[in-house]
C-alpha positions as CSV (number, residue, x, y, z in Angstrom):
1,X,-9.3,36.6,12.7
2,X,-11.9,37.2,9.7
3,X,-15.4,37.0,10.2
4,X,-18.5,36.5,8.4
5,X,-22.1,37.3,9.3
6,X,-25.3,35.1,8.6
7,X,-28.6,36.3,9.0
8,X,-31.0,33.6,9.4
9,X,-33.8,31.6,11.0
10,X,-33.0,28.2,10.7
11,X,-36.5,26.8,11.1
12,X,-34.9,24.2,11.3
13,X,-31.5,24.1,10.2
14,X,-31.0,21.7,6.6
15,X,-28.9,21.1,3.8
16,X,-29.4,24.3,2.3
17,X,-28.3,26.0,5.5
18,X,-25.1,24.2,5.6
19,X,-24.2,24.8,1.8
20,X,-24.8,28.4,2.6
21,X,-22.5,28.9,5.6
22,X,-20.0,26.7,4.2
23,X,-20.2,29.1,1.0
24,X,-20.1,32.2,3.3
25,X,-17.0,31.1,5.1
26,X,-15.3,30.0,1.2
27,X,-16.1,33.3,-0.4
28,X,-15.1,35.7,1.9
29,X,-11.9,33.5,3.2
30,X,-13.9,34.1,6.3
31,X,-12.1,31.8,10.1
32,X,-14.9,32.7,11.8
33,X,-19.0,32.3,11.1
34,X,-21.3,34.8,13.1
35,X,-24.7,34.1,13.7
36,X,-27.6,36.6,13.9
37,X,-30.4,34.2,14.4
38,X,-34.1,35.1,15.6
39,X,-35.6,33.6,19.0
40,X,-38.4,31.5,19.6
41,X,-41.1,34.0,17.1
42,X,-39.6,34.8,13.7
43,X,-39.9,37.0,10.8
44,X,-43.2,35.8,9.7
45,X,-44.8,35.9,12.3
46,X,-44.6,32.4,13.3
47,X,-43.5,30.1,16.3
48,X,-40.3,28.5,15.3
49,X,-40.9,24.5,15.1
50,X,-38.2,24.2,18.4
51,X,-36.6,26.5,20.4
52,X,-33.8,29.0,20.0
53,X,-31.4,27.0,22.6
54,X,-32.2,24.0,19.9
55,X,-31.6,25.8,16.5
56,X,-28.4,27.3,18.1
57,X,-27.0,24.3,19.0
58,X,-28.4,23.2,15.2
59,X,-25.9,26.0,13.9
60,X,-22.9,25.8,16.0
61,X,-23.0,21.2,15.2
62,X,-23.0,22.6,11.9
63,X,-20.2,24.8,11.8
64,X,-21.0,28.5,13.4
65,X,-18.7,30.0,15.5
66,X,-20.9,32.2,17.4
67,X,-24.8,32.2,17.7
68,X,-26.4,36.1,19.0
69,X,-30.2,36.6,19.2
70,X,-31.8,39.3,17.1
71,X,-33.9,41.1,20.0
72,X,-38.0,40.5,19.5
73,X,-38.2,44.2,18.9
74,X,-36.4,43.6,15.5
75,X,-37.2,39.8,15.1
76,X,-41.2,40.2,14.6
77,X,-40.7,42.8,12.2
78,X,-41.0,43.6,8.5
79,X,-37.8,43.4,6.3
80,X,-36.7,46.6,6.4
81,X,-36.7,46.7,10.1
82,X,-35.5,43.2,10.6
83,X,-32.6,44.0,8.7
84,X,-31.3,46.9,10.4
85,X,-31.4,45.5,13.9
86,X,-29.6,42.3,12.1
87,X,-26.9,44.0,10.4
88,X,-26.6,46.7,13.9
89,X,-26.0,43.7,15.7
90,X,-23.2,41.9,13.3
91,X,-21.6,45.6,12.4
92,X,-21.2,46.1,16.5
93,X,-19.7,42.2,16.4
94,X,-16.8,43.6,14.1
95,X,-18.0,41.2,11.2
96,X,-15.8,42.5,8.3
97,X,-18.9,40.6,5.8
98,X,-22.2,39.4,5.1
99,X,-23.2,36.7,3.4
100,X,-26.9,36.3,2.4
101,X,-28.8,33.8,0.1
102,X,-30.6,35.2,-2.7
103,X,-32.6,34.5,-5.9
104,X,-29.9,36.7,-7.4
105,X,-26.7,35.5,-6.6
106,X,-25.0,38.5,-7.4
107,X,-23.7,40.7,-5.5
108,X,-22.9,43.4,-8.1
109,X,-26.6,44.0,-8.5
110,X,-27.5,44.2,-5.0
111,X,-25.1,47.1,-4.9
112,X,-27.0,49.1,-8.4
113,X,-30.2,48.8,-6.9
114,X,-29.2,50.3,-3.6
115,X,-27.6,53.0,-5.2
116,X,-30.6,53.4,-7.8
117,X,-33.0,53.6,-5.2
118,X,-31.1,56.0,-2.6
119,X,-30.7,58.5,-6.2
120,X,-34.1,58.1,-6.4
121,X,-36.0,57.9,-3.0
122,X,-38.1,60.9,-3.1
123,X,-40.0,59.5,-6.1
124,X,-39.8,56.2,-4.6
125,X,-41.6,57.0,-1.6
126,X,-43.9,59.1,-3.5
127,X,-45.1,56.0,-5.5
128,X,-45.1,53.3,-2.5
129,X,-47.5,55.8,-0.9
130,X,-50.1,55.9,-3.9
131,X,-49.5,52.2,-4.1
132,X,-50.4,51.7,-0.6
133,X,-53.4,54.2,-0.8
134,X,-54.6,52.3,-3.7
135,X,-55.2,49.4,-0.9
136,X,-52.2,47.1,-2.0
137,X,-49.7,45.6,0.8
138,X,-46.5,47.4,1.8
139,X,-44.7,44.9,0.1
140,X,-46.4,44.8,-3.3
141,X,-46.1,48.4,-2.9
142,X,-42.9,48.7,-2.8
143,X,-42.6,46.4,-5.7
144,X,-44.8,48.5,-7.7
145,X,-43.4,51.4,-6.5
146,X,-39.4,50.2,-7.9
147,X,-41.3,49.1,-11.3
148,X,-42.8,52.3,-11.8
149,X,-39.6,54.0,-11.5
150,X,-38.8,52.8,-14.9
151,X,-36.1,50.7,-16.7
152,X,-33.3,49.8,-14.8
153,X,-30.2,48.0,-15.8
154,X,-28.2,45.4,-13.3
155,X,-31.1,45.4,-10.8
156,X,-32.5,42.8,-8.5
157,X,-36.1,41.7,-8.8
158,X,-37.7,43.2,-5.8
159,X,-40.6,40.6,-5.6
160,X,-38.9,37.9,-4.6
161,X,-38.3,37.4,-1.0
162,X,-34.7,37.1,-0.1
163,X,-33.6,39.7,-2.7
164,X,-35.5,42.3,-0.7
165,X,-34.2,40.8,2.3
166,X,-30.7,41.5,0.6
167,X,-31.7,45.0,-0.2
168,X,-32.6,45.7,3.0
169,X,-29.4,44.6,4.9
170,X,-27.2,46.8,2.2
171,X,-29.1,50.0,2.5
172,X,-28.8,49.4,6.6
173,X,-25.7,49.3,6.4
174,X,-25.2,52.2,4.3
175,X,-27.2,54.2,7.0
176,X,-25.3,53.0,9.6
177,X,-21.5,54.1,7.2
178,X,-20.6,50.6,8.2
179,X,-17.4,49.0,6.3
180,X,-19.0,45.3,5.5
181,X,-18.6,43.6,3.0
182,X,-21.5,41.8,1.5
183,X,-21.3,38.7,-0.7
184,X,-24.2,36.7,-1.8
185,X,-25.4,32.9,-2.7
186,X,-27.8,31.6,-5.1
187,X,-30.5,29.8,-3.4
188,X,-30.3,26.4,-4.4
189,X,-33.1,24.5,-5.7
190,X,-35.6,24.9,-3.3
191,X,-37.5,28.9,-2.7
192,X,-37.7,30.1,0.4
193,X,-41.5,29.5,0.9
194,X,-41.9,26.2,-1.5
195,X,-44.1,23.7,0.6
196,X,-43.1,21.2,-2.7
197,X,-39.4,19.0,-2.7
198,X,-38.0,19.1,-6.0
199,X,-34.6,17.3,-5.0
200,X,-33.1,14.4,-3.3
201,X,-31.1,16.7,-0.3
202,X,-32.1,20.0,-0.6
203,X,-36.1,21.3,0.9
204,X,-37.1,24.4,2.2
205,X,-37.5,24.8,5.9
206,X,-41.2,25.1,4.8
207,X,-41.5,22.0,3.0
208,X,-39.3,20.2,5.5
209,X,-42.3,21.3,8.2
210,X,-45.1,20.6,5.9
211,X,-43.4,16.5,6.0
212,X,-43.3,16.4,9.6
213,X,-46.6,17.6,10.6
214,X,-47.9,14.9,7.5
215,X,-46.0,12.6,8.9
216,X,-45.5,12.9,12.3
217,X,-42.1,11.5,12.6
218,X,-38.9,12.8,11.5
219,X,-37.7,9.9,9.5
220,X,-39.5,11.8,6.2
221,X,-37.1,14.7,6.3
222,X,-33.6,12.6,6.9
223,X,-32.7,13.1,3.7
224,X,-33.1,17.1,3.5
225,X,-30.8,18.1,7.2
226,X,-27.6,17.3,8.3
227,X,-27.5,14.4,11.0
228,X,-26.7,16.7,13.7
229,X,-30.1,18.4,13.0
230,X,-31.6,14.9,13.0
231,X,-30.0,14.3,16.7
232,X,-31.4,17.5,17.9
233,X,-34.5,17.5,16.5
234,X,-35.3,14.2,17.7
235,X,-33.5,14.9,21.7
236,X,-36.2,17.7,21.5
237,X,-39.1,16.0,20.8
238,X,-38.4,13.5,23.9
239,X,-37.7,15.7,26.0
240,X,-41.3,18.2,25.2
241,X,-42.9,15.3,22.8
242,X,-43.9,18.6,21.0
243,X,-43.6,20.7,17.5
244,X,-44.2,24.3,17.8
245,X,-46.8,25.0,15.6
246,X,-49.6,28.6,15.5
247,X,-52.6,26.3,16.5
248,X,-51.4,25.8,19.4
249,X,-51.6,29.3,20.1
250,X,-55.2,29.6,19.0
251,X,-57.0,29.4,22.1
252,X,-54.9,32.3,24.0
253,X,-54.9,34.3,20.4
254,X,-58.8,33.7,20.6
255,X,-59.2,34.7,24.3
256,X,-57.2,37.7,23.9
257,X,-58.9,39.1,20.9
258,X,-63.0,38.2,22.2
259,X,-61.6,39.8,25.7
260,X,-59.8,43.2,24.7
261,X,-61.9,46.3,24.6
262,X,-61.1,48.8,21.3
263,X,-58.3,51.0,23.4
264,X,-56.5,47.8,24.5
265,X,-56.6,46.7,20.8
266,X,-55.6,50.0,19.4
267,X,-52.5,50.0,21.5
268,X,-51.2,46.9,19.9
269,X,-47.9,47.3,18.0
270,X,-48.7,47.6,14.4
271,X,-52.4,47.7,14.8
272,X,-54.2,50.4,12.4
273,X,-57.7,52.2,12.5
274,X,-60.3,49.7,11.6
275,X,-58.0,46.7,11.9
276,X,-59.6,45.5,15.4
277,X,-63.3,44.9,14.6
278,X,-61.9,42.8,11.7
279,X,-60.2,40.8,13.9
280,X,-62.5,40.2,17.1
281,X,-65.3,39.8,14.2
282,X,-63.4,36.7,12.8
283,X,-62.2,35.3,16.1
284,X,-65.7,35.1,17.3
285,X,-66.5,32.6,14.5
286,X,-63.0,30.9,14.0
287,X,-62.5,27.6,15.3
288,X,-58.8,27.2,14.2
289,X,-55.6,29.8,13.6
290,X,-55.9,29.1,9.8
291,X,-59.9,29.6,9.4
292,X,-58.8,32.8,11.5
293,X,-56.9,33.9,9.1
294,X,-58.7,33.3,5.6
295,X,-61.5,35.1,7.5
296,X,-58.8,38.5,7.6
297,X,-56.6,38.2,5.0
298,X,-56.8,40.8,2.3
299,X,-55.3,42.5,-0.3
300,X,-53.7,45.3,1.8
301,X,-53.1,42.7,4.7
302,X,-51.0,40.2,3.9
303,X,-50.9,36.5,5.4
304,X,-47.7,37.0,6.9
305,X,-48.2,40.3,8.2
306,X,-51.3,39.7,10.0
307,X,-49.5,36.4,11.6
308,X,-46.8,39.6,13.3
309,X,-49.6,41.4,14.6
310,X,-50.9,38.1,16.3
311,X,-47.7,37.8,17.5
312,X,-47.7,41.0,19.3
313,X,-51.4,40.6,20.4
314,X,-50.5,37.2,21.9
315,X,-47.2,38.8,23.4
316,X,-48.9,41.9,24.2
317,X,-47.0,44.3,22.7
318,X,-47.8,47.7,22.3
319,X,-46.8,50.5,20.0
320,X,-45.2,51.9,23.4
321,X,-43.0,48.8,24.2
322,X,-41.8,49.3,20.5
323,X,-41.4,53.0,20.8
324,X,-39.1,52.1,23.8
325,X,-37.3,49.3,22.8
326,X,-35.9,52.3,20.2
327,X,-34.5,51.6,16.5
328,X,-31.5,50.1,17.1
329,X,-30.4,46.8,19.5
330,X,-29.2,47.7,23.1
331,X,-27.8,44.7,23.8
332,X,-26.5,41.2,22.1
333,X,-27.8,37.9,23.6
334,X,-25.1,35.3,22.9
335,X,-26.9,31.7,22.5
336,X,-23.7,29.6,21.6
337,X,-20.0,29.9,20.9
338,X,-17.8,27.6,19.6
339,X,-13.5,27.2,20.4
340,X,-12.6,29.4,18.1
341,X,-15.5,32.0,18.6
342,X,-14.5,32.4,22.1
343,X,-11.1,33.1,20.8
344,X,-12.5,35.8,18.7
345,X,-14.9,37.7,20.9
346,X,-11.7,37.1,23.2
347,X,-10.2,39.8,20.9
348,X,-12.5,41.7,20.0
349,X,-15.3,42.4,22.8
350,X,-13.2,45.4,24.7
351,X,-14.4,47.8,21.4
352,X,-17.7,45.7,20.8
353,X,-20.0,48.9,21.2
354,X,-23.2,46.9,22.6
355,X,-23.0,44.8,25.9
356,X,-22.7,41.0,25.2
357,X,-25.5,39.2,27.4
358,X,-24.5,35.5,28.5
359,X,-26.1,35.4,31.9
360,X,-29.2,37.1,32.3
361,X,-29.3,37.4,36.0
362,X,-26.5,40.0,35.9
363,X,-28.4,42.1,33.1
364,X,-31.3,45.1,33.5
365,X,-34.1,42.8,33.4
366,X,-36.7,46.1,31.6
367,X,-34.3,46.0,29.0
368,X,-34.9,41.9,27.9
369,X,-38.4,42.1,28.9
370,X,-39.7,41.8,25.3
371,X,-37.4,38.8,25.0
372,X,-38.9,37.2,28.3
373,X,-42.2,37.7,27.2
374,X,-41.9,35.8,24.6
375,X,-40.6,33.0,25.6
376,X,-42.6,32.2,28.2
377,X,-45.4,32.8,25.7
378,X,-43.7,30.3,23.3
379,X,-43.4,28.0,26.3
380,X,-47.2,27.9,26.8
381,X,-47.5,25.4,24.4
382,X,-46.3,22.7,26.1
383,X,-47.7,20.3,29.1
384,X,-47.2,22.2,32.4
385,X,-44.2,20.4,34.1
386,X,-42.6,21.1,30.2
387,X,-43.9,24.5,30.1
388,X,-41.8,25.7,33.3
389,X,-38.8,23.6,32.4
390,X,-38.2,25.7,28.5
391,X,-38.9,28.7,30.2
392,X,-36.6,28.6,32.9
393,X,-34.0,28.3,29.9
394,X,-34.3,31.9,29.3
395,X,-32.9,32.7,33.3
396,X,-30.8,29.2,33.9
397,X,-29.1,28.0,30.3
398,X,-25.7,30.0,30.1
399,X,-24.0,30.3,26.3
400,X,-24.0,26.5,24.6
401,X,-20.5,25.7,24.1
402,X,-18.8,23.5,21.3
């Protein structure tokens, strides 16, 4: 059986999701989809609108075979790091491709600017360093940094968001001398973070957000997701009468940051010198998440990252947790399967080189204790009675099956 690999969010899951893993599963003449999906935080630093359980079941109505968790430790994380626990996870599922969305939609240049860089990556860190020194972001570094190596022929534009996403999986995989494939899909219409519609069925998960906490109802985004997202969008909301959203966070975030002394903060993952005053300075005048975070957004700090260090402050997790959690998954988390995804772990799990996690009882509880965390942080949104019954999801709700 041929497999595919999809790296994704699906925050929630819409029409441009399901024109990409149908494409995925046309291009590479792939039977089976694989799904490396993150948990209830995501790359950006933000609580996902519903939980995993929901977007899994999202993906497999939709037409994935098999739905795995990317771990926190790699979830919350920058794109470099983000892709290599994704792609470590699909290369130890056997996938023999990956298919990503990109404002490319090449492949062929993906592949040159991989091998440009990795010809080139003495000089290339040399310049993201001065970059970074000169107080710009890591990731405008880096895009200054590839710019200053000079003309380049049948290379990606590094600026834009899911080409550097696409990088990043390629070069992981080269470090890890993995055999897959990678293919790649245009993004259609709508940018990854446009907040504006400019089409009749295809929005961003962004914009598709923006229209339900405007409206308040999901009627507004029928036309943009498929009508099994509809189904469990809505069975969610009835059953927690709640969108996951950062302000609901605020008042933990807050308490956390007014009550930690300077050690405590320092220990937080990703925190740097100078970075904790800054913080606990804005908190104590912020009445809201956002006005928290116009007060401490900079040039060198970007919006997003900042939102992954809140994360980990509201999680607390500390550069140690991270140091131990180590640079590659320990484990796979398997959220849903599907028929013919059962058939295909079925043949391939007795060489899969990372143990496959479907009931958590019978698994070293220190080693999903980053997962746990959050989710019962993620949980804390909700009403009390609510609270304990999405949480308990994370001990009682064995693999969805389709």
């Amino acid at each position: 059986m041929k497999s595919v690999g999809v790296i994704a969010e699906y925050n929630p899951f819409h029409n441009g999701h399901l024109y990409h893993l149908n494409q995925s599963k046309a291009m590479t003449g792939s039977d089976i989809v694989i799904v490396a999906m993150s948990g209830n935080f995501l790359q950006r630093g933000e609580p996902a609108i519903v939980s995993k359980w929901t977007r899994a079941k999202m993906a497999l109505n939709a037409g994935a075979d098999v739905v795995v968790e990317i771990p926190y430790p790699f979830a919350v994380q920058k794109a470099e790091i983000f892709a290599s626990g994704s792609v470590a996870i699909l290369d130890a599922l056997h996938c023999q491709s990956i298919c990503f969305g990109s404002e490319s939609g090449t492949i062929h240049s993906f592949y040159k600017t991989v091998d440009f860089l990795e010809k080139n990556q003495d000089t290339y860190n040399q310049y993201i360093r001065h970059f970074i020194k000169q107080g710009v972001s890591y990731p405008k570094a880096l895009a200054l940094a590839f710019g200053a190596l000079g003309k380049k022929e049948d290379t990606v534009d590094l600026t834009r968001p899911n080409n550097i996403l696409g990088y990043h999986y390629i070069h992981a995989a080269n470090r890890l001398n993995s055999d897959i494939h990678f293919y790649t899909v245009k993004r259609h219409t709508a940018e990854h973070d446009d907040d504006h519609i400019h089409d009749d069925q295809i929005a961003s998960a962004t914009s598709i957000r923006k229209l339900i906490r405007e409206n308040g109802h999901l009627e507004s985004i029928r036309p943009y997701i498929p009508e099994t997202t509809y189904a469990e969008m809505e069975a969610y909301y009835q059953s927690y009468l709640h969108w996951h959203e950062w302000e609901d966070y605020w008042p933990y975030l807050q308490y956390r940051l007014l009550t930690m002394n300077e050690d405590e903060m320092n220990n937080m993952y990703d925190i740097e010198v100078g970075l904790p005053y800054r913080l606990q300075k804005a908190a104590e005048k912020s009445s809201s998440f956002r006005s928290f975070m116009e007060r401490v957004k900079t040039k060198r700090y970007t919006w997003t990252r900042l939102q992954r260090i809140c994360v980990h402050i509201l999680t607390n997790t500390t550069k140690k947790d991270m140091e131990t959690a180590g640079n590659k998954p320990q484990y796979i988390r398997l959220l849903g399967i599907s028929a013919g995804g059962r058939a295909y772990l079925n043949k391939v799990k007795k060489d899969v080189s990372l143990p496959i996690v479907s009931t958590v009882s019978s698994f070293p509880e220190d080693l999903l204790r980053l997962d746990r965390k959050a989710a019962l942080v993620y949980s804390q949104a909700l009403s009390e009675t609510k609270r304990d019954r999405l949480f308990t999801l994370e001990y009682a709700q064995p693999p969805i099956m389709t």
